[in-house]
N, C-alpha and C positions, 0 to 999 in steps of 0.2 A: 504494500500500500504506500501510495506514496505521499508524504507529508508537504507537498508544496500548493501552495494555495496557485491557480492561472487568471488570472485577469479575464471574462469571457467578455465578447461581443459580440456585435452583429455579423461580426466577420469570422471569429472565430470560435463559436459555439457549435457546429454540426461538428467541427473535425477535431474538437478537444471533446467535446461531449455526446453525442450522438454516434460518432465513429469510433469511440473507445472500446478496446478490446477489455476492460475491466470496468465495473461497476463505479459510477460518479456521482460524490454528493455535491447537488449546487444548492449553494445561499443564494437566494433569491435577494438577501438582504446587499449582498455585496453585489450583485451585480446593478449597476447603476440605473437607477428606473429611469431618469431621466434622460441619461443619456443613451439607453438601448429597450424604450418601452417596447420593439416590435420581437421581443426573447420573452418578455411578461403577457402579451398580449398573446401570441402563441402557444402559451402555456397554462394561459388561463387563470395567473396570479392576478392577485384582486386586492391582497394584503401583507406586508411584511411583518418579519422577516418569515418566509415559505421556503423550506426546505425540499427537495426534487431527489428521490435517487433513479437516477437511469440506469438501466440493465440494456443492452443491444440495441440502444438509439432509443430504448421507449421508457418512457415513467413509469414505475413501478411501486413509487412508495410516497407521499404526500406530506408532510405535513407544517401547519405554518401556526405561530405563533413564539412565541420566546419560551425555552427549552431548559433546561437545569441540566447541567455536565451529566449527569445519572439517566435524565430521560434522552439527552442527546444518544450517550452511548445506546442505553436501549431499543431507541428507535433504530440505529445504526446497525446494532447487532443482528435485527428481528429480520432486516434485509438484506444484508450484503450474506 
């Protein structure tokens, strides 16, 4: 797994996240609403911070709200 956080945008979200051969968590919070609302709008976020995990291009896992290190892991666990 790897620990590095990628900057996604408009430009680079199918081939960092979509195209990944391993399972991706995106912060919906991080990525900029303002500046990339057609990645929220796509996806059907509505509120942050929304958590996304993609498995082979597709969403698999949802959840938005603000999280406690204990329920992050958890939810993390429950899908990767």
């Amino acid at each position: 797994m790897s620990d590095q956080a990628i900057d996604l945008s408009d430009d680079n979200f199918d081939a960092e996240v979509l195209n990944s051969d391993v399972a991706v968590l995106v912060d919906f919070w991080a990525v900029d609403a303002d500046a990339h609302p057609a990645i929220l709008s796509r996806f059907g976020i509505r509120g942050i911070p929304t958590l996304i995990v993609f498995k082979g291009g597709e969403p698999v896992a949802t959840k938005t709200g603000a999280l406690s290190k204990l329920q992050l892991t958890e939810y993390v666990d429950g899908v990767v």
